[in-house]
C-alpha positions in Angstrom: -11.3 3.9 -17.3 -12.7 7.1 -16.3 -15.5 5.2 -14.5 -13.3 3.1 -12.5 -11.3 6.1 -11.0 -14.5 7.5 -10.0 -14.5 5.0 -7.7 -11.6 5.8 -5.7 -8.4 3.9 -6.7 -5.5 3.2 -4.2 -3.2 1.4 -6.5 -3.0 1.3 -9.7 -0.6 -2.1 -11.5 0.3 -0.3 -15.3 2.3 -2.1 -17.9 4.8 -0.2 -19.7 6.3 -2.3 -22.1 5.0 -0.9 -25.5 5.3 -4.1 -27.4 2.4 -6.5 -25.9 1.2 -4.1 -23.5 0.5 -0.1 -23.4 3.4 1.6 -23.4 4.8 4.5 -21.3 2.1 6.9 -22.7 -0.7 5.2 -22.7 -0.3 3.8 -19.1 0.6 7.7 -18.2 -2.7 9.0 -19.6 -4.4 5.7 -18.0 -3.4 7.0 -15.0 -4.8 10.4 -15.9 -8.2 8.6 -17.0 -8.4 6.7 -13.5 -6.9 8.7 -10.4 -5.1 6.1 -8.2 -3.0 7.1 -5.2 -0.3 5.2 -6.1 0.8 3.2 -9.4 3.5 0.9 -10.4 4.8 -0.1 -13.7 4.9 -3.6 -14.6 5.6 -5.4 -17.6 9.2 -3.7 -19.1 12.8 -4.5 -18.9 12.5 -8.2 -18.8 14.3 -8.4 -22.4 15.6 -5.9 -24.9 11.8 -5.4 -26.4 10.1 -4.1 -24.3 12.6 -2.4 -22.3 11.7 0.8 -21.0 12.9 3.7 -18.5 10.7 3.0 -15.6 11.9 5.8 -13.4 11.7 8.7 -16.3 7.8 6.7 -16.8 7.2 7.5 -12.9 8.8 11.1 -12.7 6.1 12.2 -15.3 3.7 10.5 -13.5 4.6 12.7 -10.4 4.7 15.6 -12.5 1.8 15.3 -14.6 -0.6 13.9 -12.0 -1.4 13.2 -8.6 -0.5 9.2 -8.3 2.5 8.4 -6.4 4.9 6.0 -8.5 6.6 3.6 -7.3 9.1 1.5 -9.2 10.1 -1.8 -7.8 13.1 -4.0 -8.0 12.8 -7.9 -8.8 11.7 -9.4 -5.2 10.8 -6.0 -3.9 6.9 -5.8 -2.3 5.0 -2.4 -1.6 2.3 -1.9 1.1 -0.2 0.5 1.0 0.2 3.3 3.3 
């Protein structure tokens, strides 16, 4: 991962979920490993297992690095600024 941040990495699609997927830490330090400008978390909340707190995921991400997180709503889009 560290060799795909060096790179240069504009967005960054993470799954939270914890169950099939990384969860909230991992994705947070795979975010640490690869630099993107933004991220999004992906792959939570659909059912009671893998639910997660997507916007406490994306205020350490703020805090702890320098990706901007962004969490989306069903039907929501973003566009790269």
């Amino acid at each position: 991962m560290r060799l795909i941040g060096e790179e240069g990495i504009d967005l960054a699609v993470m799954p939270i979920g914890d169950n099939y997927t990384m969860g909230p830490d991992d994705a947070l330090r795979a975010v640490k490993f690869i630099q993107p400008k933004h991220v999004i978390p992906v792959h939570y909340d659909t059912w009671p297992l893998i639910a997660q707190d997507a916007q406490a995921w994306a205020r350490r991400v703020q805090s702890e690095t320098q990706a901007q997180a962004h969490v989306l709503k069903p039907g929501d889009s973003f566009t790269l600024p």
